[in-house]
C-alpha positions in Angstrom: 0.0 0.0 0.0 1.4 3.3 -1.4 1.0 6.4 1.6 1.6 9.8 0.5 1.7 13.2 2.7 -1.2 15.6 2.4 -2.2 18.8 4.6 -5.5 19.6 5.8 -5.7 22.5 2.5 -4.9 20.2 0.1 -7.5 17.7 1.0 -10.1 20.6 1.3 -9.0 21.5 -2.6 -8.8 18.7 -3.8 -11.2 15.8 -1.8 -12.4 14.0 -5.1 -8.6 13.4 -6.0 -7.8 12.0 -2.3 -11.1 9.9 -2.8 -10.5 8.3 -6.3 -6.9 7.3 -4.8 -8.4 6.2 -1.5 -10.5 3.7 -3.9 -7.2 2.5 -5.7 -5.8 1.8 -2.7 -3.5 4.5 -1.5 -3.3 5.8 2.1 -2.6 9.4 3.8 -1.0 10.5 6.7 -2.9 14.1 7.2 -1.0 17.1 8.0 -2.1 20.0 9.9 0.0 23.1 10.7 3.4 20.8 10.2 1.9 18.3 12.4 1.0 14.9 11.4 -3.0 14.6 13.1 -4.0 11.4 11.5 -4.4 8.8 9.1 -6.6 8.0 6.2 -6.4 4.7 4.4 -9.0 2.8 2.1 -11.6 0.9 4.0 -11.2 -3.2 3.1 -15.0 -3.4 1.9 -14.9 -7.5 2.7 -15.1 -5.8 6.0 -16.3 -2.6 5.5 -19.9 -3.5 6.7 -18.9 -4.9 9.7 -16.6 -1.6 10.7 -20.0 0.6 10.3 -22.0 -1.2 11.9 -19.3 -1.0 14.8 -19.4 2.5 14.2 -22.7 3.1 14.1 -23.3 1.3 17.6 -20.5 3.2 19.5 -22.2 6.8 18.5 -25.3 5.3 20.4 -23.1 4.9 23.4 -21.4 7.9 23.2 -23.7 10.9 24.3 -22.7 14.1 25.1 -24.2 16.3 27.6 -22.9 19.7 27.0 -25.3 22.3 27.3 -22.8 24.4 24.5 -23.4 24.4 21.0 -20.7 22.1 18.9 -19.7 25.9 17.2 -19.1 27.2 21.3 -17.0 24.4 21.5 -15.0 24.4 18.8 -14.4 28.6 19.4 -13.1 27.6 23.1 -11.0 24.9 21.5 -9.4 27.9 19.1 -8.6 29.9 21.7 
């Protein structure tokens, strides 16, 4: 599997590039202010049912309880 280096910019500019290579099989370590934040490879779609579903049933255990709105939240994180 082929990874290459992107930034947060360039997969804003250019998503529908990063997702016809995500379907051929490349991955992406992301980039954000000269820090590597995460990772995005292609999803192995023999198993990519089961990985929603997981998905899907942890966001019904996770609730959160702020009484702030997800934009509040994000501000105080910028600050």
């Amino acid at each position: 599997m082929q990874m290459q280096t992107i930034s947060v910019k360039f997969l804003r500019e250019n998503f529908s590039l990063v997702r016809e290579r995500l379907k051929n099989g490349f991955s992406f370590l992301l980039i954000y202010r000269s820090e590597p934040i995460g990772k995005l490879e292609p999803i192995n779609f023999k198993n990519g049912n089961k990985l929603l579903s997981n998905l899907l049933t942890l966001s019904d255990k996770l609730k959160f309880t702020s009484t702030k709105s997800a934009v509040d939240l994000v501000r105080k994180e910028r600050d």
